[in-house]
mmCIF file of the N, C-alpha and C atoms, coordinates in Angstrom:
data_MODEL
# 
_entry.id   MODEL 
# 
loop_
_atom_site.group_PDB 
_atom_site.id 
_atom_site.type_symbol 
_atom_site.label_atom_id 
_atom_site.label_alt_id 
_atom_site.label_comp_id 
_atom_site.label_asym_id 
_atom_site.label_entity_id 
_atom_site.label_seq_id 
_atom_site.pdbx_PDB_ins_code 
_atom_site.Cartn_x 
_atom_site.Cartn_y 
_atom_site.Cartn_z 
_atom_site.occupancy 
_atom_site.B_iso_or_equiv 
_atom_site.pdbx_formal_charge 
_atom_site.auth_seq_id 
_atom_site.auth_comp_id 
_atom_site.auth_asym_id 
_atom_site.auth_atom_id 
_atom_site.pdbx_PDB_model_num 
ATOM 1   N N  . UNK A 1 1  ? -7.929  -52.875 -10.816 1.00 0.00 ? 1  UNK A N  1 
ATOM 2   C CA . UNK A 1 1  ? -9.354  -52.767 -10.581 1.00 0.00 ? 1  UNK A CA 1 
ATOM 3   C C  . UNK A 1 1  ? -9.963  -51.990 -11.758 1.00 0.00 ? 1  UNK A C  1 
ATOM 4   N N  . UNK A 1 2  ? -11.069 -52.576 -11.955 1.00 0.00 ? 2  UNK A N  1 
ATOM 5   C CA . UNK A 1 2  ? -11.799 -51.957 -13.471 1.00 0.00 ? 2  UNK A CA 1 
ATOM 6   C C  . UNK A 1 2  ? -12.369 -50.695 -12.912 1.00 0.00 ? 2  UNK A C  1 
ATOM 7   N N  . UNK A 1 3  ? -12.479 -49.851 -13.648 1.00 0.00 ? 3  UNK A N  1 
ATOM 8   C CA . UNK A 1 3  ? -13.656 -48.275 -13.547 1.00 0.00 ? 3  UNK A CA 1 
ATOM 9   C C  . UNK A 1 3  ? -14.613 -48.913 -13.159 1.00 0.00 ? 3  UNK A C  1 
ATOM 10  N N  . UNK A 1 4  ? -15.686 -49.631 -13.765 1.00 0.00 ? 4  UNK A N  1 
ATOM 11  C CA . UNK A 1 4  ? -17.193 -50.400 -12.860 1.00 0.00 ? 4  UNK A CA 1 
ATOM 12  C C  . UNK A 1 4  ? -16.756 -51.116 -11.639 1.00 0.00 ? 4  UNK A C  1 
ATOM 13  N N  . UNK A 1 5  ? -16.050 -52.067 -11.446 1.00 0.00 ? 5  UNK A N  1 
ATOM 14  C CA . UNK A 1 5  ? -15.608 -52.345 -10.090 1.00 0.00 ? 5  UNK A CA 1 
ATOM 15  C C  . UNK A 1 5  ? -15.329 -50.937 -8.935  1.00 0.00 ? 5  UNK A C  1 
ATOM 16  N N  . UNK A 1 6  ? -14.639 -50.266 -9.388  1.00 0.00 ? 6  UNK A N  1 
ATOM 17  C CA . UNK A 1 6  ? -14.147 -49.030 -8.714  1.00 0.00 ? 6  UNK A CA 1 
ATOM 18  C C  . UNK A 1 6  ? -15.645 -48.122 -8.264  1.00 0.00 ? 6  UNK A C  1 
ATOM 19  N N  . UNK A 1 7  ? -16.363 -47.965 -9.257  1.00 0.00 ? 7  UNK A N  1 
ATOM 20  C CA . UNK A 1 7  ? -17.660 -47.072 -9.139  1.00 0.00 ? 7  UNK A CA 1 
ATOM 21  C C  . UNK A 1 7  ? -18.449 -48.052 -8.299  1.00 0.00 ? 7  UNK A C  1 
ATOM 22  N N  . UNK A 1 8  ? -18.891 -49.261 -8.057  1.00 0.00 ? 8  UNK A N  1 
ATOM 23  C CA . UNK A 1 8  ? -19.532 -50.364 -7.422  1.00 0.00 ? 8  UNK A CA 1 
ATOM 24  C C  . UNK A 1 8  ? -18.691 -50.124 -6.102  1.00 0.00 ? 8  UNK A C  1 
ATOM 25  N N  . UNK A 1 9  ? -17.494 -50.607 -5.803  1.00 0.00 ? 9  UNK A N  1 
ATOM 26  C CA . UNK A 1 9  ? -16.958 -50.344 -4.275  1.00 0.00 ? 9  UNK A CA 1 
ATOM 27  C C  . UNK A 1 9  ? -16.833 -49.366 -3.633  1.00 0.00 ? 9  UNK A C  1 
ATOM 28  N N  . UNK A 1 10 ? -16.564 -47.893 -4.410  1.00 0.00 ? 10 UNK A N  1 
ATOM 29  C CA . UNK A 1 10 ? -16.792 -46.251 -3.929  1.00 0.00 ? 10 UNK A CA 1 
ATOM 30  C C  . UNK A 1 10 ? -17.794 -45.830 -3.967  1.00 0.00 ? 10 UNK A C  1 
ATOM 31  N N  . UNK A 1 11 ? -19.407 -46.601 -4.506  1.00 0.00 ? 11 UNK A N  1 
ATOM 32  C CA . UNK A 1 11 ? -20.762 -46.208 -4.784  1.00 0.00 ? 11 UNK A CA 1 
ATOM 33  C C  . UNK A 1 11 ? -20.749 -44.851 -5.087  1.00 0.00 ? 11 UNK A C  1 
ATOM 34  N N  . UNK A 1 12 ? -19.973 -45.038 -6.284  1.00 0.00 ? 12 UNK A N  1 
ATOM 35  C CA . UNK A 1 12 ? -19.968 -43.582 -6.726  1.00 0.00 ? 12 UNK A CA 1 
ATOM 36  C C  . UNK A 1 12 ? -20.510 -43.945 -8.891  1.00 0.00 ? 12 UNK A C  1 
ATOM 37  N N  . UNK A 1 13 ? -21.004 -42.964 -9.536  1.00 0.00 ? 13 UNK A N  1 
ATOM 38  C CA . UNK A 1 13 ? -21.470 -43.349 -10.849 1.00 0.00 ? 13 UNK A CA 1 
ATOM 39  C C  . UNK A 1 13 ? -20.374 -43.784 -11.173 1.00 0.00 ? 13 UNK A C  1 
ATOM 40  N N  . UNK A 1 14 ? -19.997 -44.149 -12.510 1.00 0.00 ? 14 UNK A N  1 
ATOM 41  C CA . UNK A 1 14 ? -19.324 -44.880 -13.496 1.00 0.00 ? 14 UNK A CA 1 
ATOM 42  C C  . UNK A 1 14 ? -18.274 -43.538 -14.250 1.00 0.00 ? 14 UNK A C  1 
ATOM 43  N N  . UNK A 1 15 ? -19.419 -42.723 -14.475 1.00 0.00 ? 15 UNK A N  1 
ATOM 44  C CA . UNK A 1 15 ? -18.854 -41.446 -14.943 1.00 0.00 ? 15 UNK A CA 1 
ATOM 45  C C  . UNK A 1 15 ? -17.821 -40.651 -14.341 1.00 0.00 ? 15 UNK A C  1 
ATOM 46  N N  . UNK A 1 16 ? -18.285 -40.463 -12.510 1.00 0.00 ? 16 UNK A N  1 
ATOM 47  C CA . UNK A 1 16 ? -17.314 -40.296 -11.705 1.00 0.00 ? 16 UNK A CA 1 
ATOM 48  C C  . UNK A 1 16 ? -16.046 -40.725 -11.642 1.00 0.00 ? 16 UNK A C  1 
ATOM 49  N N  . UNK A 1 17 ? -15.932 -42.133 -11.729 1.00 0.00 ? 17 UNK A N  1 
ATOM 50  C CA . UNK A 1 17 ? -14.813 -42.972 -11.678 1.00 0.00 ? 17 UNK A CA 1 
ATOM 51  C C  . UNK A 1 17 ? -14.012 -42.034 -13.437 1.00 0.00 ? 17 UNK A C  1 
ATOM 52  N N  . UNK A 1 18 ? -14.665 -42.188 -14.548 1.00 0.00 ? 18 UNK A N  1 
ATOM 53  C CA . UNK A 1 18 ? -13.907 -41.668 -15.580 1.00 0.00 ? 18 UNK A CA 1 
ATOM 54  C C  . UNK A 1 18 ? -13.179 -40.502 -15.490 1.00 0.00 ? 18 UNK A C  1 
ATOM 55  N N  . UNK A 1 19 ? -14.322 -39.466 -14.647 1.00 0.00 ? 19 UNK A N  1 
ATOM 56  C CA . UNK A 1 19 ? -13.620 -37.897 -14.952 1.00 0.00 ? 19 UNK A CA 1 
ATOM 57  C C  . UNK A 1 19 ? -12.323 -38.378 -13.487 1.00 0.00 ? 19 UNK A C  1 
ATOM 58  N N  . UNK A 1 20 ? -12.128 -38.816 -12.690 1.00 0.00 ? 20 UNK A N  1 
ATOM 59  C CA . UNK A 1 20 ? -11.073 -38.891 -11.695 1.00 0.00 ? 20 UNK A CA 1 
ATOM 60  C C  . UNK A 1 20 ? -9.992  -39.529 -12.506 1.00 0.00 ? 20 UNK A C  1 
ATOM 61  N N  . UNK A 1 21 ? -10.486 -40.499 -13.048 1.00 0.00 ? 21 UNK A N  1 
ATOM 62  C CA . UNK A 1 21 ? -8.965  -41.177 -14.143 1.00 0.00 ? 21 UNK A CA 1 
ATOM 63  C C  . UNK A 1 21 ? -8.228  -40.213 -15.337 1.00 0.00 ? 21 UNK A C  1 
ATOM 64  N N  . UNK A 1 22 ? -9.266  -39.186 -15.759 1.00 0.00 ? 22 UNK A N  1 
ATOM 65  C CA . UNK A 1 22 ? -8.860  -38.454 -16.551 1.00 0.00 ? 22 UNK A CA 1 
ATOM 66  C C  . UNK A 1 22 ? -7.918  -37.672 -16.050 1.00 0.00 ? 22 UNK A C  1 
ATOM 67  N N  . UNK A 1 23 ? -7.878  -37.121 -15.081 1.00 0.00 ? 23 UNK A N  1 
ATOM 68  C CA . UNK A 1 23 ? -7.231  -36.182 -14.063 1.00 0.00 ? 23 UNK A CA 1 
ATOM 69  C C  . UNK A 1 23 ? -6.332  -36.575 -13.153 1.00 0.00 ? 23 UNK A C  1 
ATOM 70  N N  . UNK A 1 24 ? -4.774  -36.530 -12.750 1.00 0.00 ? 24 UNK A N  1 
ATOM 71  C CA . UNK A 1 24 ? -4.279  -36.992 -11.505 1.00 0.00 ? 24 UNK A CA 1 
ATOM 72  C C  . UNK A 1 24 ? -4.423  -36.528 -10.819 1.00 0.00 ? 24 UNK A C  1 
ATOM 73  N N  . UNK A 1 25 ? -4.724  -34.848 -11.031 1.00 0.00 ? 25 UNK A N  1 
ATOM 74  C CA . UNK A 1 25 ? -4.964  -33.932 -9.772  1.00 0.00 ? 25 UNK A CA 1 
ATOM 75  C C  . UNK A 1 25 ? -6.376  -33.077 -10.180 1.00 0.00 ? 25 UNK A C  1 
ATOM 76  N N  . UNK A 1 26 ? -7.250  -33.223 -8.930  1.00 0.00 ? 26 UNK A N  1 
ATOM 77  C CA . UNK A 1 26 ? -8.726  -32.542 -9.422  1.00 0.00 ? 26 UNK A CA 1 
ATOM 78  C C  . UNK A 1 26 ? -8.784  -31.231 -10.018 1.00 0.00 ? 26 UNK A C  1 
ATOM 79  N N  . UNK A 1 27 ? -9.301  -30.983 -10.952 1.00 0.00 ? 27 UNK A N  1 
ATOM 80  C CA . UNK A 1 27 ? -9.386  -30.027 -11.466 1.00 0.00 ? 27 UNK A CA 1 
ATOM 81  C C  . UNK A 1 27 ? -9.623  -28.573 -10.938 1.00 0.00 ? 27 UNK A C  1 
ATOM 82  N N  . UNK A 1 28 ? -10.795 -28.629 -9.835  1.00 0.00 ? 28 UNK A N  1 
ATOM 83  C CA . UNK A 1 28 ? -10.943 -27.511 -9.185  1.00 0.00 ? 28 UNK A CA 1 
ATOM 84  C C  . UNK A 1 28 ? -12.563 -27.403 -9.615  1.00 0.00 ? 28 UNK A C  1 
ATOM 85  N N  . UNK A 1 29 ? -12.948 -26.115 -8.667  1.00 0.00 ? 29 UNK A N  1 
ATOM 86  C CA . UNK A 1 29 ? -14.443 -25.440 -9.140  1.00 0.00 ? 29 UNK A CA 1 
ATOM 87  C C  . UNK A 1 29 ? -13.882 -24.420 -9.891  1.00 0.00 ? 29 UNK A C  1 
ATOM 88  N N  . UNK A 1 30 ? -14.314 -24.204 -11.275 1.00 0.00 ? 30 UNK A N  1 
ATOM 89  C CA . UNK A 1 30 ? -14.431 -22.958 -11.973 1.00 0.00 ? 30 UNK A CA 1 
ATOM 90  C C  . UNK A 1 30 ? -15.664 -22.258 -12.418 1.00 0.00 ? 30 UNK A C  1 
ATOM 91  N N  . UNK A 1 31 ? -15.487 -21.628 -11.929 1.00 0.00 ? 31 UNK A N  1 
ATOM 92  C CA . UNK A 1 31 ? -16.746 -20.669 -12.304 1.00 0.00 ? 31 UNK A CA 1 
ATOM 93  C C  . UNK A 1 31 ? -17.314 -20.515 -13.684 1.00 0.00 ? 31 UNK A C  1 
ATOM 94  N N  . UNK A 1 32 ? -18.455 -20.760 -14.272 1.00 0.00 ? 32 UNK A N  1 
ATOM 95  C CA . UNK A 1 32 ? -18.831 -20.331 -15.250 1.00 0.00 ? 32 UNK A CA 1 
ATOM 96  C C  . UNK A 1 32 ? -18.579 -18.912 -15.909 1.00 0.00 ? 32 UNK A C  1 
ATOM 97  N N  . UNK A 1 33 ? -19.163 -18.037 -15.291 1.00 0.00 ? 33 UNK A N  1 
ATOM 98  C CA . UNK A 1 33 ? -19.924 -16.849 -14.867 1.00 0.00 ? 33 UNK A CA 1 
ATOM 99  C C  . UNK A 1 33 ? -19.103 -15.520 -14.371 1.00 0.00 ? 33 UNK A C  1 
ATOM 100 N N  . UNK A 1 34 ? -18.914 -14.718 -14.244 1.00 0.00 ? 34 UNK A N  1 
ATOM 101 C CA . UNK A 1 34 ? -18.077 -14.322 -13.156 1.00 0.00 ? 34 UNK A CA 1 
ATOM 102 C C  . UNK A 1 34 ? -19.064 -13.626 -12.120 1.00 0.00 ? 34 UNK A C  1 
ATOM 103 N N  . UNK A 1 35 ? -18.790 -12.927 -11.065 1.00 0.00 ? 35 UNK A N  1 
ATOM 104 C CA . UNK A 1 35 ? -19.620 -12.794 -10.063 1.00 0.00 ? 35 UNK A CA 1 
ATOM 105 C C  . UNK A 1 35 ? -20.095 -11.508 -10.484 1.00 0.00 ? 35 UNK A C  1 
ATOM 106 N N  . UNK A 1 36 ? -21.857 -11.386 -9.797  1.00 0.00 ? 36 UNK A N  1 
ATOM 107 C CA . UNK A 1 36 ? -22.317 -10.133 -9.720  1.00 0.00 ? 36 UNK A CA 1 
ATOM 108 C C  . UNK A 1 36 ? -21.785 -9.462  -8.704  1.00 0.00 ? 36 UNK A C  1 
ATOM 109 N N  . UNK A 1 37 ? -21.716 -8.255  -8.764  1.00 0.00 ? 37 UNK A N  1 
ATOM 110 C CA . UNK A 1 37 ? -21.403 -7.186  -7.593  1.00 0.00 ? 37 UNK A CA 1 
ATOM 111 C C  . UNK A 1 37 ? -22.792 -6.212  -7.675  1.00 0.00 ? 37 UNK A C  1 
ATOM 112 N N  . UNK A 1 38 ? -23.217 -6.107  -6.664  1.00 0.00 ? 38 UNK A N  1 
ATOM 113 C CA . UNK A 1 38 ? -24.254 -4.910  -6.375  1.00 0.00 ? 38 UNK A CA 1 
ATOM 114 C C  . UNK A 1 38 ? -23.938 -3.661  -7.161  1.00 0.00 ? 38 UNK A C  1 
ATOM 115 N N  . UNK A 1 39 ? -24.626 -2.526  -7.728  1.00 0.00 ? 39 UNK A N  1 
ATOM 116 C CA . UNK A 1 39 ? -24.086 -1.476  -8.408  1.00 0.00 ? 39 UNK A CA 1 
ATOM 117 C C  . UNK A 1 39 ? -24.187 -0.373  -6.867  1.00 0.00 ? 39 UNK A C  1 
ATOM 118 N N  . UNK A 1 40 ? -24.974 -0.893  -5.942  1.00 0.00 ? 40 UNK A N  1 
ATOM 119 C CA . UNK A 1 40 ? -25.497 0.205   -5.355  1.00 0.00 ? 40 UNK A CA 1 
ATOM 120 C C  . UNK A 1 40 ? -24.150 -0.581  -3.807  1.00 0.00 ? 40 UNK A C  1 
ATOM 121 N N  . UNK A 1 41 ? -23.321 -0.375  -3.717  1.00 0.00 ? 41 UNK A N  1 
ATOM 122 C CA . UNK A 1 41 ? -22.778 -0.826  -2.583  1.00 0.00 ? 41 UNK A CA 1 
ATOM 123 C C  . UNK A 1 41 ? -22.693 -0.354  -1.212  1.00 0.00 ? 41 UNK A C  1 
ATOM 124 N N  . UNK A 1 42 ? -23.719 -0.693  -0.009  1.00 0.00 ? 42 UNK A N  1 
ATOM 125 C CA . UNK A 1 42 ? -23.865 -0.057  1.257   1.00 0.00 ? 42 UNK A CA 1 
ATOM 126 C C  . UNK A 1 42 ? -22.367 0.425   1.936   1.00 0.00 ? 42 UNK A C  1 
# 
């Protein structure tokens, strides 16, 4: 099955279909940023 076929039957973008082929296993959420912490902590 082609990437556009695949993105057309999962109605998912085209792009989607690429970054999943790139990857066998999802990458994960990574944080940009790292987290704020309050300075003043109750």
């Amino acid at each position: 099955m082609s990437q556009r076929e695949a993105a057309r039957h999962f109605n998912i973008a085209r792009d989607s279909v690429a970054k999943m082929m790139a990857f066998s296993v999802p990458p994960g959420y990574r944080r940009t940023a790292p987290v704020k912490r309050p300075k003043l902590d109750a």
